[in-house]
N, C-alpha and C positions, 0 to 999 in steps of 0.2 A: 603442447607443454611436455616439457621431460620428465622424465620422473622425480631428478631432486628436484624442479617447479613446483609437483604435484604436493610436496612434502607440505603446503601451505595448505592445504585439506586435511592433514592430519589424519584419521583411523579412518576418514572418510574416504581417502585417494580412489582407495581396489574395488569401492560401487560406484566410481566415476566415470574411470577410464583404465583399459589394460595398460599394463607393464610395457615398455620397452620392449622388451623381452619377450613379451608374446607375442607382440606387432610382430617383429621379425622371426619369429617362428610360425606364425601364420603366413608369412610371405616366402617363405621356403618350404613349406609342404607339398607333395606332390598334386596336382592338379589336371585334369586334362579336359577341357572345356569343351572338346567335341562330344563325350560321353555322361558327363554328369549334369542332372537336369532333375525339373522337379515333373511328377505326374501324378494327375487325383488319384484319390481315393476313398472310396465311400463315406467309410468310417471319419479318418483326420480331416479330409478335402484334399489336403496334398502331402505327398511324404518325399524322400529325398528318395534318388535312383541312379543306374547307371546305364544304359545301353549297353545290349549284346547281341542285339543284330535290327537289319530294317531291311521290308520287304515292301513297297513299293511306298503305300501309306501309313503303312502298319506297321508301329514300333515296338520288341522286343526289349521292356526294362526292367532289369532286376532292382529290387527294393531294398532298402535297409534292413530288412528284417529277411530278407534272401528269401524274399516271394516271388515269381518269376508273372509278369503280367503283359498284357498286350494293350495297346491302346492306339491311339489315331496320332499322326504327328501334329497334326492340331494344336494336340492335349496337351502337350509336353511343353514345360517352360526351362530353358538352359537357365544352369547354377553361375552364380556371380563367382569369381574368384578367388581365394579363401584371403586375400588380404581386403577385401569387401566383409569379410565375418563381422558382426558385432559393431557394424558401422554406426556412427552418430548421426547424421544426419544422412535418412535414406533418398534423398533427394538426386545424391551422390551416384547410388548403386549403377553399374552398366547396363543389368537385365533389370529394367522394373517393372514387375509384373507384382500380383497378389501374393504369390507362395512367397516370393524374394522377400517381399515387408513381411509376412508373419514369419518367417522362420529368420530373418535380422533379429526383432520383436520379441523373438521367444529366447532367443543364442542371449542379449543382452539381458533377458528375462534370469532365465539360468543363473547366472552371474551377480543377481541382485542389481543391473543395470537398469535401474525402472523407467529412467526420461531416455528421451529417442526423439531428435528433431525429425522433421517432417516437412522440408520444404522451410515454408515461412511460419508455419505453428511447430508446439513439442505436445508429443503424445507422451502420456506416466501411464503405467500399468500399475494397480492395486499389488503391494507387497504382501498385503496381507497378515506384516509383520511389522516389528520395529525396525527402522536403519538408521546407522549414525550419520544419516547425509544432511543434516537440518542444523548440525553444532555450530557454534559462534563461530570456533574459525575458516567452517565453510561461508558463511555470511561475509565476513572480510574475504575470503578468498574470490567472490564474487564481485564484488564492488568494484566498480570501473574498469571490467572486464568486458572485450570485443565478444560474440558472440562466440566467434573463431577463434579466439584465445582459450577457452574452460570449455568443460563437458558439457552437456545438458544437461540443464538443472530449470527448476521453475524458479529461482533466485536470478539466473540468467536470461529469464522472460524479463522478472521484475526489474533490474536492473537495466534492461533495453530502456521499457516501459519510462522508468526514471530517468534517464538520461536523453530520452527523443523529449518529453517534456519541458527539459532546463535547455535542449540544444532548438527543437521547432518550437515554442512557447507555445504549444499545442494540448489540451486534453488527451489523457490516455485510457484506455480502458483493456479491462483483460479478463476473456470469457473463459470462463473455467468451466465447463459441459461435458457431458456424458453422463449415460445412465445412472438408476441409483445403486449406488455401493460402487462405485467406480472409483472413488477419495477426493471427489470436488472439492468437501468440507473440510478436509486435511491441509489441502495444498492451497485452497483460501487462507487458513490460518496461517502459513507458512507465507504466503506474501506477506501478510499484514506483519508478520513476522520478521520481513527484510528489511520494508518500508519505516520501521518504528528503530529499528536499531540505525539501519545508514543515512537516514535523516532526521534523526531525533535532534530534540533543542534543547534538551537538559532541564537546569533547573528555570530556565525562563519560559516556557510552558508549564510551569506548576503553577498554579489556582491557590488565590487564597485559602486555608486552612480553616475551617469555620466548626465551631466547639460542636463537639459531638458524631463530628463526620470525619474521618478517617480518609484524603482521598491521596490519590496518586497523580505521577505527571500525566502527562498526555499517549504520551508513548505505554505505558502503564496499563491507560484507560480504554485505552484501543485493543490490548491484546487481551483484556479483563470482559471487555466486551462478550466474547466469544462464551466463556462457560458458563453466561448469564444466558444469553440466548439460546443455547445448544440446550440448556437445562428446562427451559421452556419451550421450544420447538423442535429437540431431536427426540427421534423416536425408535427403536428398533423395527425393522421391515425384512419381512421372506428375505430379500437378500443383504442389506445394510442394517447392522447393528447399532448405528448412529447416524439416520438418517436425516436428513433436514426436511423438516413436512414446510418449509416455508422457501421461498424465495428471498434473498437480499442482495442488496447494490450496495457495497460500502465506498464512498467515495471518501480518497485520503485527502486535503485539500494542502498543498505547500505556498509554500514564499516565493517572493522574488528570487531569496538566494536557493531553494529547495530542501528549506527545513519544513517541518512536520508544522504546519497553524492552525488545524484541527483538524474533525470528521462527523461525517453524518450515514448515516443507515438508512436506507430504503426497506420495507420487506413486503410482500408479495405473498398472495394466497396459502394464508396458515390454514393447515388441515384441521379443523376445529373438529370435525366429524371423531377425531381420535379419541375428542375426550371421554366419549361416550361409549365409542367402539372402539375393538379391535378384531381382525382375526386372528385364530390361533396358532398360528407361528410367531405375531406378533406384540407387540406391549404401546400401553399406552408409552405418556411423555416421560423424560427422565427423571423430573422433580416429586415426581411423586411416588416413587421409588426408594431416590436420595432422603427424603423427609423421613421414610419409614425404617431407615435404615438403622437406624436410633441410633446415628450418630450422636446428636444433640439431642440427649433425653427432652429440653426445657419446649422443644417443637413439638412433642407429641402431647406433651400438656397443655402449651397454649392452645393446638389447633384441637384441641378433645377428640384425638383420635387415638387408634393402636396399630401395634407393629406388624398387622397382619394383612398382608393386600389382598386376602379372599374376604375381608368383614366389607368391602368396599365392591358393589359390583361393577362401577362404570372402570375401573383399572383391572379389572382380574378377569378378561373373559380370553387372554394369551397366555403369552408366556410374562414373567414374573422376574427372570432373573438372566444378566446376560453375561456370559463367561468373558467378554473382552474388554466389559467397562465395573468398575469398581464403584459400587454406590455408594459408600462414605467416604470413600477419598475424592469424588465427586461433587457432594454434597459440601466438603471445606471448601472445596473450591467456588462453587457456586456461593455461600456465602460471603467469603472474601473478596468476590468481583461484584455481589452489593454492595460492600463496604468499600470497596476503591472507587467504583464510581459515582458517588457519592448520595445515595439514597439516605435520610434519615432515619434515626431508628423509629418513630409515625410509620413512613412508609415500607420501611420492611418487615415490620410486625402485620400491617395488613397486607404485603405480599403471601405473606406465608397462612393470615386468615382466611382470604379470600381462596387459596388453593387449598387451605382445609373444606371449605365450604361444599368446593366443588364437589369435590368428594364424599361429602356428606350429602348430599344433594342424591347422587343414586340411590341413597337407603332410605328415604320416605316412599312410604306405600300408601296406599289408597286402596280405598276399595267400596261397592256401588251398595247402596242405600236399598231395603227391602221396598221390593215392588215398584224401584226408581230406577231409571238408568244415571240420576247422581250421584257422582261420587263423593266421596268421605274420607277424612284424615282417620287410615289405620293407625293411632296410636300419637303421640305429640311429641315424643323422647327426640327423637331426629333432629323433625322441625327446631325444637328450644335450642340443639347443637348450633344450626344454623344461622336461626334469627341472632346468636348471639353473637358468632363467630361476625355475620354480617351486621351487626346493630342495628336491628328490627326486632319488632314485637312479632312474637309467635303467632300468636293465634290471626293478626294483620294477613302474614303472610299464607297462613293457611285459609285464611278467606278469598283472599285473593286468586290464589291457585283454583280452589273447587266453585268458586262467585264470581268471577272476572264480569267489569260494570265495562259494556260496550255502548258505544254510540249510533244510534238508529235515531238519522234525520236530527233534530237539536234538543232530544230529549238520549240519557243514560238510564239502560236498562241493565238487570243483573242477568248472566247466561250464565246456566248448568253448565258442569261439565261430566263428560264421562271417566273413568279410572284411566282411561287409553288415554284419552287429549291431555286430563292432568298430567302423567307420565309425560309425553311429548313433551309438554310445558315447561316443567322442570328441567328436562332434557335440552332443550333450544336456550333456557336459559344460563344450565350452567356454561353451556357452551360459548352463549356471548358474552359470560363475565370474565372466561377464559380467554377470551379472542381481545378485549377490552382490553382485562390486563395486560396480556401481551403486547399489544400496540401503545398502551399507554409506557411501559417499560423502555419500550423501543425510541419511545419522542424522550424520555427522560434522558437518555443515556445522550440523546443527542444534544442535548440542553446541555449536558457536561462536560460533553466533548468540544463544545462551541467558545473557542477562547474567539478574542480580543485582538489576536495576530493578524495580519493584512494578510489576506488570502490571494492567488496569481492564477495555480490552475491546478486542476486533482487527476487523479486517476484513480478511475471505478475498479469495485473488480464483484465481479458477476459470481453467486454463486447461487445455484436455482435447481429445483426437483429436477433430477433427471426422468428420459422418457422412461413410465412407469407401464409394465402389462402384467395383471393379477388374472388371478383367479375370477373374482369379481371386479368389473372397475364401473365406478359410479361418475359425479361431476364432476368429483374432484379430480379423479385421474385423468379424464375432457381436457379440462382447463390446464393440469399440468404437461399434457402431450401437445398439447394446439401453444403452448409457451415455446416448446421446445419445437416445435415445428418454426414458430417464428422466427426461433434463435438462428436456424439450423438455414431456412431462408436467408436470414440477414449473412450467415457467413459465408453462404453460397453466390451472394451477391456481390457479399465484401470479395470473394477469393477469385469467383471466376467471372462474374457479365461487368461489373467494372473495371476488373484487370482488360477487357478483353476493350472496354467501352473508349477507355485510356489510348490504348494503341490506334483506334480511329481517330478518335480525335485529336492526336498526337503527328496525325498520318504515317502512318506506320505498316506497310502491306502486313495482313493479317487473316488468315480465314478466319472466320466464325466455329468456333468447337462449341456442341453441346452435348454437357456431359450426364446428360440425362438425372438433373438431381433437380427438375420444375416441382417446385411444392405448392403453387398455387393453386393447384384445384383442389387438397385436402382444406388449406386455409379458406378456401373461399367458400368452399361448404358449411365450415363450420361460422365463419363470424359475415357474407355477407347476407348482404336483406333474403327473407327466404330462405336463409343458413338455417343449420342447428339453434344457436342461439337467438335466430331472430322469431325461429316459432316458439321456442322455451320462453321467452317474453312475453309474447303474443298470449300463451298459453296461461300465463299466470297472470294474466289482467283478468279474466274471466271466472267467476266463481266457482264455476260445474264442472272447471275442465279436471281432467283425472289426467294420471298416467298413459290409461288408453286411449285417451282421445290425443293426447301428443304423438303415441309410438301413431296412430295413425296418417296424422297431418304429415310427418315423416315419411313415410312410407309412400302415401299419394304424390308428396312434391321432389322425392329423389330415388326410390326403386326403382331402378331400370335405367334411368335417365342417369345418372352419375355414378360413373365405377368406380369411383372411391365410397358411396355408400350400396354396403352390402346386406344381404338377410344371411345373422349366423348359421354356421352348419350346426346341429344337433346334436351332442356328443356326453357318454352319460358320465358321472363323478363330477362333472362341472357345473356350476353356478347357473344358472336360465340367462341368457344374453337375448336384449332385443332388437340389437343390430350393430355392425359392423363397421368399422371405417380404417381403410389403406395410408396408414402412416408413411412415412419415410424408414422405419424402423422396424416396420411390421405391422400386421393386420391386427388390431384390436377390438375385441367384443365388449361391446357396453352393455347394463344393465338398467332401464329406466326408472327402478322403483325410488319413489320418494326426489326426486326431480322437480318437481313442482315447488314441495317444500322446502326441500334447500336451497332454491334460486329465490322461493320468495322471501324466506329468513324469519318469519312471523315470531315477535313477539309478544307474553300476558302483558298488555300494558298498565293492570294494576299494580302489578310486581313491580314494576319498571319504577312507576313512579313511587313503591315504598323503597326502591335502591335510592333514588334522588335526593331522598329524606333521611336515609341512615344517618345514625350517628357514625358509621365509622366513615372518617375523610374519604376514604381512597376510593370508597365504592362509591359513594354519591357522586364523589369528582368524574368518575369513570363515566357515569351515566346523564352528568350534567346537560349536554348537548343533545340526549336523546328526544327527539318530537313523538310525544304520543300523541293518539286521537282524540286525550282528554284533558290537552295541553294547551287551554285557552286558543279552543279551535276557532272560534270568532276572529281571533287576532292575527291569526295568523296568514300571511300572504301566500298566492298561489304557487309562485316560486317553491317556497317551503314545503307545500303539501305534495307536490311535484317530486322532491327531493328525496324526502321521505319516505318514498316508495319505489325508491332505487334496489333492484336486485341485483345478486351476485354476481351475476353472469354480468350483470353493464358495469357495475363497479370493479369487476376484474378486467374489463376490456380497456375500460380507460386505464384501470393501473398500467396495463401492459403495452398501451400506445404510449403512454407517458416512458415507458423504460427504452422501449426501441428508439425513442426521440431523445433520450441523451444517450444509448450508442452509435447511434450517426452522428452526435456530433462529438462523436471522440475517435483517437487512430485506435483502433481494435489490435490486441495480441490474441490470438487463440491456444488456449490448452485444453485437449483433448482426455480424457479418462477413460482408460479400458478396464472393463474388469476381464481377469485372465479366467478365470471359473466360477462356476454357480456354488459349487461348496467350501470357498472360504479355507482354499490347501495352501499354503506359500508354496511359490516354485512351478507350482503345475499349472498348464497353459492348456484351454478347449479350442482347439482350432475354430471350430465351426462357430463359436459364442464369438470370439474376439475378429474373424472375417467378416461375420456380420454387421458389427460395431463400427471396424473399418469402411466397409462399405456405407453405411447408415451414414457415418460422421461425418462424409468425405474426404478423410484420408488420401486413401487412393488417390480420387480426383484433383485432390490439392498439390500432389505430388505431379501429377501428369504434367497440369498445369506449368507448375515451376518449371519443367524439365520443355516444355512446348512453347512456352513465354516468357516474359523478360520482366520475373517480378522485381528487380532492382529497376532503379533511375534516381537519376537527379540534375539538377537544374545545370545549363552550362557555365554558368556564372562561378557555383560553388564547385563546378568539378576542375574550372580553371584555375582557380585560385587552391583547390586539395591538392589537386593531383601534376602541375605544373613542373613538379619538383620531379618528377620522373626523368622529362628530356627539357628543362628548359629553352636549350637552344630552338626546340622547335618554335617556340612562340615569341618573333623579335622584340628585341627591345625600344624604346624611344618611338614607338609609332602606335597606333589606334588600330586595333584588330576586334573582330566580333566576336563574342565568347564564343558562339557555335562556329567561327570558321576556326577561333585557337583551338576548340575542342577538339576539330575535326582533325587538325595538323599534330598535336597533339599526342590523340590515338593511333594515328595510323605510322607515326614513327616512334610507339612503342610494341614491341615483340609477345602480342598477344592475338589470338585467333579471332580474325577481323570479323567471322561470319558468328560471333557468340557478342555485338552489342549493334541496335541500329538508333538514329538520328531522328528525334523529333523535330516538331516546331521548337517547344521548349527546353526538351529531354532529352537527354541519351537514356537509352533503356541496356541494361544489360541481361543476360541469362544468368541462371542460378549459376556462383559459383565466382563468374569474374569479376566481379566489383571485391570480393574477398581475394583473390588473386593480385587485383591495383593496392589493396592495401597492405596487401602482404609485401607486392614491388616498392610500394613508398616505405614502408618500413623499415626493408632495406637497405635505400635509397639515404632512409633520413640518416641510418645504424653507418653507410658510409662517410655521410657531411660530418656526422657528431663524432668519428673516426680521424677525421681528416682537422676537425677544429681540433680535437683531443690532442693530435701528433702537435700540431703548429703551438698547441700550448704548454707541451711538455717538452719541445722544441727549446723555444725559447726562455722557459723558466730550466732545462737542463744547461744551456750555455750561461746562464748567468750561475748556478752554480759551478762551471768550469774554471770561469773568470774566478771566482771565490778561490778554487781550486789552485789555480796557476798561482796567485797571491799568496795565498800560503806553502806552494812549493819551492818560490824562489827566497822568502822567507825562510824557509828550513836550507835553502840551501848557505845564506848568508850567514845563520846562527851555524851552521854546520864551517862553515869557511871562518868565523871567528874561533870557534871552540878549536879546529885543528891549528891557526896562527897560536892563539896562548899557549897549549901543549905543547908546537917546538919552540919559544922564544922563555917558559918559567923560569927555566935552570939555566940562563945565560945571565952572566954577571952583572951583565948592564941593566936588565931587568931587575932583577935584585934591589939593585940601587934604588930602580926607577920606584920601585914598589916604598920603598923604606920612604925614599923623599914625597912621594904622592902625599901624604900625610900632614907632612908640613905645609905643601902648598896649600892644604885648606885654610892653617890655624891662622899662615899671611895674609889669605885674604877675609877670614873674621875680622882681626884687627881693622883691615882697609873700611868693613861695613860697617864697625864700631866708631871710627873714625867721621865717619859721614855721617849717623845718626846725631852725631854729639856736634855738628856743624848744624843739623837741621833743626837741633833740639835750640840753640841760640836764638838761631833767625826769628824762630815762629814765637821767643820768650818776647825779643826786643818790640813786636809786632802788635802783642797783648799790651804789651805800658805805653805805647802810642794811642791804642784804641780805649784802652783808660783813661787816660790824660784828656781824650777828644772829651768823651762822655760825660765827666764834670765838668767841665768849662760849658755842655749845651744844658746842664743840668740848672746850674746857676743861673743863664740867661733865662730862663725858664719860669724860677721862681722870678726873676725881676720882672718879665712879660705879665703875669700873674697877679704880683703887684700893682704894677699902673691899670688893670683891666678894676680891681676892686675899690682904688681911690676915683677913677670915674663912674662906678654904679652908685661911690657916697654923694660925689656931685648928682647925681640927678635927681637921689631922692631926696636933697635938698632944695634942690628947684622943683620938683614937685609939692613938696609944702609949700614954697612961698610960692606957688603960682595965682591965676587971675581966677574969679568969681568961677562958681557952676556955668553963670548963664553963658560966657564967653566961650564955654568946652560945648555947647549944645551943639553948634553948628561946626564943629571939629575942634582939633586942640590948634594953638593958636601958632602963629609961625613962625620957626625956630625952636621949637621944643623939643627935647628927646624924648625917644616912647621907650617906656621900661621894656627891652626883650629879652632880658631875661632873668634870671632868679636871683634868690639872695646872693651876697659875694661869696665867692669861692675860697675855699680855702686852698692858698696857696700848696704846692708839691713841695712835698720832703724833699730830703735831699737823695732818697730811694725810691721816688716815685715814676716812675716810667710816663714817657709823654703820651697824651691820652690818643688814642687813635682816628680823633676830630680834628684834631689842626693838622695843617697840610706840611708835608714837610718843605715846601717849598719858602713859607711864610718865617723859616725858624732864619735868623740871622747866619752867615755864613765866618767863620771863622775865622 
């Protein structure tokens, strides 16, 4: 695109793409490709250099910082050419190697250039900042934009995405991945953001209006979505300040024609554990931050709480406050997106109760009874917050807590508890009222998103914990690195053993490349039989088992025997790790404590069932479905009891087979997330963090890939019928040819590099780069025919203004040849005359027309007193008709008086008699009466 093109981006253009102007100033800079080159170094990995000598192996490079170093020729990777600088798509570059992408990566970094194709995916680096690249009229500038047309944007992912759906009537999906703090959650919202505006349906997606609910269209509801959820699922983390502790799949679903007919939300292992905990770099969820913000003084009253988040232990054991996000201007927001999508005010008064609860819920203490290990309600202030907040009776629930009635065989005993289990108990429950809520939120939203509109096919877009390495990492970070491992397979599979699988089957000479990126032995460690998870199962059917009887079973069935599970090394300031396991991302040390009980999720089921019973709706609704062990256990089938004792770990497995089985069956777009540094600097780029990422993501590999294979094809049918238009002549006409022999004839009489596409059964395959090359020829191509129709029609619409032209020139010349005859003939005598007598000949010939009207005005007199004359004389005859009609109706009804007996008419009237048909006599017509339009003028007498 040129620059005045670019002008449709607005303030956005100069973080798109460079100038003119420096394209060609980059292309005239001195260069010399024998000498400059990249070569490690400790500290970056690679820095830029130049050669100033080589002695056999051993190369001689000075540095950009005029350090003078030696290295191996190996080592050394040649620099691309400076009109390669700042490339879009590195897919592109000449020298592709590691240093060439990070230091593209980092030049475009610089510049505020954050998307950077990648082959068939776009890599975005974390700005760290605001940029105007998201405005509306970059949105329109997007829209039905070739790839190869616009810069890289993830607007131009979505926009693929949208348009291979309306063109293959195919499912789409788009994996938004990388680490956490990388801007998954950003650039999620930003598709949804595309998808809502360029196929929005206006007001025929709007939802009846219903008193008391305030909602919005669809389009609205979808992007309202986000600071509902974000407010209940994001969290601040060590490196992201608004992280997502959850997984979600938002599927957009469209029409026939590709407008917006609704959507639905998937979401995936919420960190419930946050509610409870945090470390301290870190903060509980957002909402309970926003709540305290005293924006809305009327929340701190309802929830009977105060403005201070140290009165609250289960939120305050981090940080408190976060310089990037704004808690009351947050907190409007989060309000407002319960009000648009349409919760009533019932259920958003118990939103906001039930998160006071929670929170109220760490301030009950307890404490153990003299000469008992039972514990006891320190104090009842709390509790009465509680019970009220959740509409229960206090003292119910403080029975419950420290009495809890279990079932032993088919009789209910009461069990003690200790101040610790209590604690716990409270704890696992505020947790699953929180997790509750959350998913009950999550099906809501979807109920309202759920129009009426015929639905054809959606596009997912994946937004999920990135892979997570702490200090500590427990189950939860397991389960979110073994997600991402999956991811990370499925695109390794999508990118490279199916590309590769295609060309065999395609027959297609090919070697086999592997690119060393097998993730199956970490996966299959952790989830098959014998895995991680199958002993962490195994482990929690058993009563006795502990912590260490697990780390042991571990250790006896994979120390030694699988290098992907290791024993940590020992190292002091850090957390106690119990063992080891080789990611794709790096090596992660787990922690097993309390493992047991977070897989098996136990909750007090007397509590449970005083939630069931609340008077407030939303909580009993929440817990409606809950099976306790004192839930009419008679009745219940084994199914059910089976069910109900489902743990985290299988209920995460399934969620997670379930997700991978709707993106196999959608076309995958990949976007990649780097974060440029660990402290959150705009601009500044850590080599060694973002090479590693590279390498981790596959990058690199995907790159190779493109550049070694032939990620383009298409069917010969469609490319006979696209691309025809290049050389018609090659493909005759009037006779039956095969698409792949046209294709073949085709390609090869048109002037492009025959060793960059080869010939399937089905396919022609081409290499990165030339199928955008045919298009850019047909473009051409088309830019000549539409050239060539243009001329022939401004052709022929210019000759017919010629003709116009000629018409009125010989016209000018005739008025020009009269006006110069009058000028020399005025002042000639004879003219004179002729002028003076003109005049009269008019007045002669009035008279002549005067003369004839006054002959015409006779004719048509004499004509009228003929046709008067007729008219009396039929007028007369008329009445005399008239008359004789009325003297015979008086004859008959005189014969009907003297006629014969009744009895004579029984058997009909007798014969010869007239039948009266018709009415009294007439009275005769004036002598103005016009004859009636019943009698035929045939019958009238003739004159």
């Amino acid at each position: 695109m040129s620059d005045a093109e670019m002008e449709i981006f607005g303030v956005a253009a100069p973080y798109l793409r460079k100038s003119e102007r420096e394209r060609i100033a980059a292309q005239n800079m001195p260069f010399d490709a024998k000498t400059a080159v990249f070569v490690p170094d400790p500290k970056q990995e690679y820095v830029k250099g130049r050669i100033r000598s080589q002695d056999g192996s051993s190369v001689t490079v000075e540095t950009e910082d005029s350090k003078i170093v030696t290295v191996h020729l190996d080592d050394i990777r040649p620099m691309n050419p400076p009109k390669f600088d700042k490339l879009e798509d590195m897919a592109l570059l000449t020298h592709l190697h590691e240093p060439a992408v990070l230091f593209n990566l980092k030049e475009r970094y610089a510049i505020w250039m954050i998307y950077t194709y990648s082959g068939l995916f776009c890599v975005t680096v974390n700005p760290y900042k605001w940029l105007p690249v998201y405005n509306p009229e970059v949105v329109s500038g997007y829209r039905g934009k070739k790839r190869q047309e616009a810069p890289p944007h993830i607007f131009s992912i979505s926009d693929s995405a949208y348009q291979y759906m309306l063109k293959d009537r195919e499912n789409q999906s788009i994996l938004i991945t990388g680490e956490s703090g990388a801007g998954k959650t950003v650039n999620t919202k930003r598709v949804i953001q595309y998808f809502a505006t360029i196929a929005s349906v206006g007001d025929s997606s709007k939802k009846e209006q219903l008193p008391g609910k305030m909602q919005g269209n669809l389009e609205d509801q979808i992007i309202q979505a986000n600071p509902l959820l974000e407010a209940f699922g994001n969290a601040k983390t060590v490196r992201n300040d608004n992280s997502s502790r959850f997984g979600k799949f938002i599927r957009i679903h469209f029409g026939t024609k590709g407008k917006l007919a609704s959507a639905d939300i998937e979401t995936y292992l919420l960190e419930k554990s946050r509610v409870t905990f945090q470390l301290p770099a870190e903060r509980s969820y957002h909402i309970f931050y926003q709540i305290m913000s005293n924006k809305k003084p009327e929340l701190i009253d309802m929830m009977l709480i105060t403005t201070n988040p140290y009165d609250y232990p289960f939120i305050s054991q981090g940080e408190l406050t976060v310089l990037s996000i704004n808690d009351t201007e947050e907190l409007m927001a989060t309000d407002k997106a319960i009000d648009i999508l349409g919760f009533n005010a019932e259920e958003k008064v118990g939103i906001y109760k039930l998160t006071g609860a929670v929170m109220h819920y760490g301030n009950m203490k307890f404490k153990q009874k003299q000469r008992e290990e039972q514990a006891e309600p320190d104090g009842t202030e709390v509790a009465d917050k509680v019970a009220y907040l959740m509409g229960m009776n206090s003292a119910d629930l403080l029975k419950a807590l420290c009495y809890p009635r279990v079932k032993v065989g088919n009789e209910y005993v009461t069990k003690g508890q200790t101040p610790q289990q209590v604690n716990n108990a409270s704890g696992a429950l505020s947790k699953a009222v929180y997790e509750k809520l959350f998913l009950w939120m999550v099906t809501r939203i979807n109920q309202q998103l759920d129009t009426k509109l015929p639905r054809q096919h959606f596009i997912g877009v994946l937004d999920i914990a990135g892979f997570e390495i702490f200090e500590m990492n427990s189950l939860e970070q397991m389960c979110i690195n073994f997600t991402n491992e999956k991811l990370q397979q499925f695109f390794n599979h999508h990118m490279f053993v199916l590309e590769q699988e295609e060309y065999k089957k395609e027959g297609i000479v090919w070697e086999f490349i592997d690119f060393g990126m097998d993730l199956a032995a970490c996966i299959e460690l952790i989830e098959k039989p014998m895995g991680i998870f199958s002993i962490l199962e195994e482990e929690c059917m058993f009563p006795k088992a502990t912590d260490g009887s697990f780390k042991n079973k571990l250790y006896d069935q994979h120390l030694g025997k699988n290098s992907i599970f290791q024993k940590p090394k020992p190292s002091k300031g850090k957390a106690e790790a119990h063992f080891s396991l080789v990611h794709y991302a790096g090596t992660v040390d787990y922690n097993l404590s309390g493992w047991l009980e977070k897989n098996k999720d136990p909750l007090n089921d007397t509590v449970v069932q005083l939630y069931q019973k609340a008077s407030l709706k939303l909580l009993s609704q929440l817990f409606a479905t809950y099976s306790t062990a004192d839930a009419d256990g008679s009745k219940r089938s084994a199914k059910k009891k089976g069910s109900s004792f489902q743990t985290v770990s299988a209920l995460f497995r399934e969620n997670l087979n379930k997700l991978m089985s709707n993106l196999r069956s959608t076309q995958p777009h990949f976007v990649r997330c780097i974060i440029p540094n660990e402290t959150k600097i705009p601009g500044s780029m850590d080599h060694q963090l973002v090479l590693h990422q590279l390498r981790c993501n596959g990058v690199l590999e995907g790159i190779r890939i493109c550049r070694k294979g032939f990620p383009s094809r298409i069917l010969y049918g469609d490319f006979r019928q696209r691309y025809r238009i290049l050389n018609a002549r090659a493909i005759p006409e009037g006779q039956f040819i095969d698409s792949k022999k046209a294709s073949e004839k085709l390609l090869s009489s048109i002037d492009v590099d025959h060793a960059q596409y080869r010939f399937g059964y089905t396919k022609v395959f081409f290499k990165a780069g030339l199928l955008g090359l045919l298009e850019e020829m047909r473009d051409e191509r088309l830019a000549v025919l539409m050239t060539r129709i243009q001329a022939v029609s401004r052709g022929y619409v210019t000759r017919l203004r010629l003709k116009e032209m000629s018409k009125k020139r010989e016209s000018v010349y005739i008025i020009q040849y009269n006006i110069r005859s009058f000028m020399n003939v005025k002042n000639w005598p004879w003219m004179r005359l002729f002028f003076k007598i003109k005049p009269l000949l008019r007045s002669a010939e009035a008279e002549k027309e005067m003369q004839n009207m006054k002959e015409a005005f006779s004719r048509l007199k004499e004509e009228f007193a003929k046709s008067d004359a007729r008219r009396k004389e039929l007028e007369e005859k008329m009445v005399m008709l008239f008359q004789e009609k009325n003297d015979l109706y008086l004859q008959i009804q005189a014969v009907r008086l003297a006629g014969p007996p009744a009895e004579e008419w029984s058997a009909g009237p007798p014969m010869g008699t007239v039948m009266e048909l018709a009415g009294p006599p007439a009275e005769p017509p004036t002598a103005r009466t016009s004859v009636p339009l019943e009698v035929p003028l045939e019958v009238l007498p003739t004159p």
